[in-house]
DRENTORKOL-3810 file (N, C-alpha, C; in nm, 4 decimals):
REM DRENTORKOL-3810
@n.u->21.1463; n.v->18.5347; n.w->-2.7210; ca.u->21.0256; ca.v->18.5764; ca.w->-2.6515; c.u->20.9049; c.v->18.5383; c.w->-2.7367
@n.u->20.8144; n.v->18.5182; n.w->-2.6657; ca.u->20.7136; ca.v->18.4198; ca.w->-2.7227; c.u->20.6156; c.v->18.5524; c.w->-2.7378
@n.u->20.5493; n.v->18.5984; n.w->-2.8472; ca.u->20.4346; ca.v->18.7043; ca.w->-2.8273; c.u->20.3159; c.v->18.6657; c.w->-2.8526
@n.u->20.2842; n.v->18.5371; n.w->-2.8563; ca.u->20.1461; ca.v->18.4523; ca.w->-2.8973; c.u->20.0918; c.v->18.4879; c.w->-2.7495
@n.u->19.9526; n.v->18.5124; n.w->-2.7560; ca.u->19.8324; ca.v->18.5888; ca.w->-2.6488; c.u->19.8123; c.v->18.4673; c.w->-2.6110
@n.u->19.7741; n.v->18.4492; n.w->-2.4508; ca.u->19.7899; ca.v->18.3112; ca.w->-2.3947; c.u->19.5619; c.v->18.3225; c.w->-2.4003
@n.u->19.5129; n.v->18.2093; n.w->-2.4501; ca.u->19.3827; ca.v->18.1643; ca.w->-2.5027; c.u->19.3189; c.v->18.1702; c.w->-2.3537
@n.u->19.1902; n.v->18.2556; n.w->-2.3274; ca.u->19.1186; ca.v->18.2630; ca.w->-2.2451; c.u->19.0488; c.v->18.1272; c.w->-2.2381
@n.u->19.0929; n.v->18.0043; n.w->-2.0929; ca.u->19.0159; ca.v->17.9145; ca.w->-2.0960; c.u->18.9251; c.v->17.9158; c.w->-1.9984
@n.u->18.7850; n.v->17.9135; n.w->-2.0307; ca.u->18.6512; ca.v->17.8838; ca.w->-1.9956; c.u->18.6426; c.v->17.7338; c.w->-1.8620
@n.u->18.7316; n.v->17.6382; n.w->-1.8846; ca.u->18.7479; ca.v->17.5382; ca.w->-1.7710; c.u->18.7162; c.v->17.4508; c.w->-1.8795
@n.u->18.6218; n.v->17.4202; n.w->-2.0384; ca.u->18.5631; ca.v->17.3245; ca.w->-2.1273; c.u->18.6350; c.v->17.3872; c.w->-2.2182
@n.u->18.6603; n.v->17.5262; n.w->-2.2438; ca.u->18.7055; ca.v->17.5511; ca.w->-2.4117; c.u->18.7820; c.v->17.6698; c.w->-2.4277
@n.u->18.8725; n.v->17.6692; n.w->-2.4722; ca.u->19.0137; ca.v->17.7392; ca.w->-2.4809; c.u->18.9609; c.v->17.8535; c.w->-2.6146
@n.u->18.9510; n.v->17.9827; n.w->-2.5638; ca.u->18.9366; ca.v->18.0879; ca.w->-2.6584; c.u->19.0123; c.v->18.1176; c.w->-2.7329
@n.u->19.0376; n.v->18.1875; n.w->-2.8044; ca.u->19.1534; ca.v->18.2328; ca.w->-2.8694; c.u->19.2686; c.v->18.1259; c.w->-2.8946
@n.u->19.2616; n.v->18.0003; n.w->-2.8919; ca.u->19.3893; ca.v->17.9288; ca.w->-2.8909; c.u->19.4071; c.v->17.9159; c.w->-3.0131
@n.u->19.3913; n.v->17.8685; n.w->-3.1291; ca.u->19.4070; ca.v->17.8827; ca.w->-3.2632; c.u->19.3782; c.v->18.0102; c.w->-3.3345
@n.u->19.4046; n.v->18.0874; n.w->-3.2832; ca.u->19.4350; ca.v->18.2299; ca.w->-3.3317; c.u->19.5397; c.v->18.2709; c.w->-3.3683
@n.u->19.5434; n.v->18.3638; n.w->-3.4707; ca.u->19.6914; ca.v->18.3701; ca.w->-3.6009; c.u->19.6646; c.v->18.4984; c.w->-3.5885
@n.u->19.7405; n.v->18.6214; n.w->-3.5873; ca.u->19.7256; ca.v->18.7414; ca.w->-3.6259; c.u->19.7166; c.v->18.7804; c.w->-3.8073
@n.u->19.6643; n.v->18.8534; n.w->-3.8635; ca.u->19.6861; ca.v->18.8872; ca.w->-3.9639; c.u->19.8020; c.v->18.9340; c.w->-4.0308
@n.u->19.8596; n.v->18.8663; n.w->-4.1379; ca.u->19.9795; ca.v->18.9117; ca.w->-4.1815; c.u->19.9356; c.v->19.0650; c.w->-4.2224
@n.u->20.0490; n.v->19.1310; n.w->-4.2443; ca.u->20.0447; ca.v->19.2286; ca.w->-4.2635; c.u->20.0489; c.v->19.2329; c.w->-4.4842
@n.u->19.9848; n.v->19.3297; n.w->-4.4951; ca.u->19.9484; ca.v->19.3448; ca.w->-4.6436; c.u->20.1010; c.v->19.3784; c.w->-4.7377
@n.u->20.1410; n.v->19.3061; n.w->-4.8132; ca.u->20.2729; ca.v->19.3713; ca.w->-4.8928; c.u->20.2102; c.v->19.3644; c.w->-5.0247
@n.u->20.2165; n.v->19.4448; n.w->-5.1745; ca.u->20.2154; ca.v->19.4346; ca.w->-5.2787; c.u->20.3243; c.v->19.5015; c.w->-5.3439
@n.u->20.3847; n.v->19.4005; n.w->-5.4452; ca.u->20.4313; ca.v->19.4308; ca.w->-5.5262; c.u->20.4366; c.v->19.5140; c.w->-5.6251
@n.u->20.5286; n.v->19.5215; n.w->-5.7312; ca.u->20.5048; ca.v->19.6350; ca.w->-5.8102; c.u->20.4081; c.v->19.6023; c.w->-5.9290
@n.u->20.3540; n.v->19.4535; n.w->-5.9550; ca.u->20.2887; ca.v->19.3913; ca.w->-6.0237; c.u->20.1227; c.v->19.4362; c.w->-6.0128
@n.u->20.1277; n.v->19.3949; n.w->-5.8550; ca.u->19.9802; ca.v->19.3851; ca.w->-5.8066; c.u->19.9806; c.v->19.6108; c.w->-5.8302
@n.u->20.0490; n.v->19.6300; n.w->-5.7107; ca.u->20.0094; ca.v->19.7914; ca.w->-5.7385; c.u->19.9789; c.v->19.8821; c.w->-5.8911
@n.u->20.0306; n.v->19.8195; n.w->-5.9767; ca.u->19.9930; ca.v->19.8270; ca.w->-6.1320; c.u->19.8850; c.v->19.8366; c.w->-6.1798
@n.u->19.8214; n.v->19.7495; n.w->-6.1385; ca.u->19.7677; ca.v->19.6407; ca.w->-6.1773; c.u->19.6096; c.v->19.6751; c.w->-6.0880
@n.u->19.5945; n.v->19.7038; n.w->-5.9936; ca.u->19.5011; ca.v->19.8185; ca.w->-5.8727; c.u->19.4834; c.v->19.9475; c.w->-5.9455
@n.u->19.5946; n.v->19.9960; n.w->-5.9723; ca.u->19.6042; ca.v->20.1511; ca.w->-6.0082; c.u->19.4958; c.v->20.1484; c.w->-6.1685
@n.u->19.5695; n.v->20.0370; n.w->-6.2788; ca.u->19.4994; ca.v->20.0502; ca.w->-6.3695; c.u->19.3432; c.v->19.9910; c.w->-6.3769
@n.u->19.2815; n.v->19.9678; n.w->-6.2573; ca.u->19.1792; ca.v->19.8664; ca.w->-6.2381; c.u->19.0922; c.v->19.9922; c.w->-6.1504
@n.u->19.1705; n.v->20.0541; n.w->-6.0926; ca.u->19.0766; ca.v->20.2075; ca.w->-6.0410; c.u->19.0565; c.v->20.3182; c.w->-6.0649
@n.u->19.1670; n.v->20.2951; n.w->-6.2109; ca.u->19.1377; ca.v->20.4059; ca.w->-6.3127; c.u->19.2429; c.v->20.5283; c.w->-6.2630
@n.u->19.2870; n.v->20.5162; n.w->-6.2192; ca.u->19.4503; ca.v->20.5863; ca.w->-6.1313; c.u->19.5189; c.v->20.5922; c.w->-6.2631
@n.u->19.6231; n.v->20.4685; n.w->-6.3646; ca.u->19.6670; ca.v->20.4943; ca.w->-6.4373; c.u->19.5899; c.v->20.5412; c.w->-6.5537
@n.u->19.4695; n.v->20.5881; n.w->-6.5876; ca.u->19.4789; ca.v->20.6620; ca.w->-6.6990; c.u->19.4758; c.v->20.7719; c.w->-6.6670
@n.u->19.4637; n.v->20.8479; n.w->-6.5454; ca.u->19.5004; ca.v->20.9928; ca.w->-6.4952; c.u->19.6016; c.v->20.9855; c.w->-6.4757
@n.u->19.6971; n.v->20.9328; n.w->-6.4426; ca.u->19.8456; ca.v->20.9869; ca.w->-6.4517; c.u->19.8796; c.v->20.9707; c.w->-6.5862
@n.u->19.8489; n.v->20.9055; n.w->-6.6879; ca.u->19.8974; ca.v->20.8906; ca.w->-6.8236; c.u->19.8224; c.v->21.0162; c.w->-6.9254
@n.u->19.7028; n.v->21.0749; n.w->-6.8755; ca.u->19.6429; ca.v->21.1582; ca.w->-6.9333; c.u->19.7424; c.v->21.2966; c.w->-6.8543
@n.u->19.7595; n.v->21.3127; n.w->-6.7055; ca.u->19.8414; ca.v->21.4228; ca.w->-6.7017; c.u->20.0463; c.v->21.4262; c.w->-6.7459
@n.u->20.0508; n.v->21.2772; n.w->-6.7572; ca.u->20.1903; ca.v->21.3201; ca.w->-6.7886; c.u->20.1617; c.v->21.3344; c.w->-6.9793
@n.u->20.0713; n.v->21.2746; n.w->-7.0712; ca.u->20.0567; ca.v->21.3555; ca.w->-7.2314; c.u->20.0259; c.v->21.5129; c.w->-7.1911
@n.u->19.9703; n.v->21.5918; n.w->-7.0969; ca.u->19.9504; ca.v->21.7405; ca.w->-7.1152; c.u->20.0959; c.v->21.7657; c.w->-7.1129
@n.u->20.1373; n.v->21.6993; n.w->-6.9963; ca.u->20.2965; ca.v->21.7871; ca.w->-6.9559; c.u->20.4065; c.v->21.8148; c.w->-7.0601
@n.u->20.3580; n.v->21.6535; n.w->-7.1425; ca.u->20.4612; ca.v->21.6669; ca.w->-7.2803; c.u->20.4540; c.v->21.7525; c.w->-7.3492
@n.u->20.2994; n.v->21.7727; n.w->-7.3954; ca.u->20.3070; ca.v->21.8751; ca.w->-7.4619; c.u->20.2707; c.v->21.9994; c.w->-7.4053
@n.u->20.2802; n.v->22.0139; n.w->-7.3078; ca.u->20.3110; ca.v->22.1906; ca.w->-7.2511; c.u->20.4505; c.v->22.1574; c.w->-7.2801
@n.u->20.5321; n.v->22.1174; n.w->-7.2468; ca.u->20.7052; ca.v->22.1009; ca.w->-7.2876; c.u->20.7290; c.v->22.1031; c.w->-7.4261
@n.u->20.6529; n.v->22.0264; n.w->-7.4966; ca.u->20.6730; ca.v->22.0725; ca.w->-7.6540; c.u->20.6545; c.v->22.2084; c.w->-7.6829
@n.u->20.4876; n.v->22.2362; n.w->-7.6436; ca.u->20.5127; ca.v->22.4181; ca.w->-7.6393; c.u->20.5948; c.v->22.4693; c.w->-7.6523
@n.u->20.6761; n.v->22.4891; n.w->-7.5349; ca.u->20.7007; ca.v->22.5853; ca.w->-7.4985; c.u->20.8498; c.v->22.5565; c.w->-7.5667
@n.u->20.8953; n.v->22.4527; n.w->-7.5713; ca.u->21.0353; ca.v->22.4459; ca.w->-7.7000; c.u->20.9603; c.v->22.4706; c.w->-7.8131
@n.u->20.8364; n.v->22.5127; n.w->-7.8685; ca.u->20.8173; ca.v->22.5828; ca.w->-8.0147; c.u->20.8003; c.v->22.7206; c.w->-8.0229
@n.u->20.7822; n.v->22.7313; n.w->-7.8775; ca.u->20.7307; ca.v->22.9042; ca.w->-7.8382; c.u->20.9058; c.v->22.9660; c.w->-7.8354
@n.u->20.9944; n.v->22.8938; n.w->-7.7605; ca.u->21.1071; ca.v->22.9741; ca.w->-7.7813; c.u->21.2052; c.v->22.9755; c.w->-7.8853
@n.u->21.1535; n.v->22.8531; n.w->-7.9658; ca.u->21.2380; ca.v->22.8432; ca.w->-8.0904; c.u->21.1865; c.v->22.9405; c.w->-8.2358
@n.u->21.0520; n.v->23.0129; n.w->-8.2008; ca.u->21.0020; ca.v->23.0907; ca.w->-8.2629; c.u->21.0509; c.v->23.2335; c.w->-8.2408
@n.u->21.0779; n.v->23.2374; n.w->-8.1131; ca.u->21.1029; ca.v->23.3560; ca.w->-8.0962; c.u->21.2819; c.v->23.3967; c.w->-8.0932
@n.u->21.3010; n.v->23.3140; n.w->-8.0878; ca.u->21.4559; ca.v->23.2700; ca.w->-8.1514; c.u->21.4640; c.v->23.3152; c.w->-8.2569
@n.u->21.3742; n.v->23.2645; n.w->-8.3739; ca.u->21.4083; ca.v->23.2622; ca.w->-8.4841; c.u->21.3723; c.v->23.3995; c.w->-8.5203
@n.u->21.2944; n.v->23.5102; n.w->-8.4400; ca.u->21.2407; ca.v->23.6169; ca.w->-8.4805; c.u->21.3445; c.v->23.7079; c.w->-8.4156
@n.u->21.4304; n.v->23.6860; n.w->-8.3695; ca.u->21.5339; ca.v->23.7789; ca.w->-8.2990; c.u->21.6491; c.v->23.8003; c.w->-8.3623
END
């Protein structure tokens, strides 16, 4: 099945006949990288996953303290 839009002709000039639809957008994991660190996306996720570490370090010093006090 053919889904190309048949070109509105005028009787002198064929509308739409060299008309292409737009591919549709794909990016890779390169390009999306690469966006993210260019809109400033990856240094907020890299600034919230260093808190997380160290709330996780915390809290393995908070219970190994209290470990050690028991």
């Amino acid at each position: 099945m053919n889904n190309k839009l048949t070109p509105y002709n005028t009787g002198k000039v064929q509308i739409g006949a060299q008309y292409v639809p737009p591919k549709p957008d794909y990016m890779d994991h390169d390009a999306e990288h690469w966006q993210n660190v260019l809109t400033g996306v990856y240094q907020y996720r890299r600034k919230t996953r260093t808190q997380f570490i160290l709330y996780v370090v915390g809290l393995i010093a908070v219970f190994t303290l209290l470990g050690a006090l028991l």
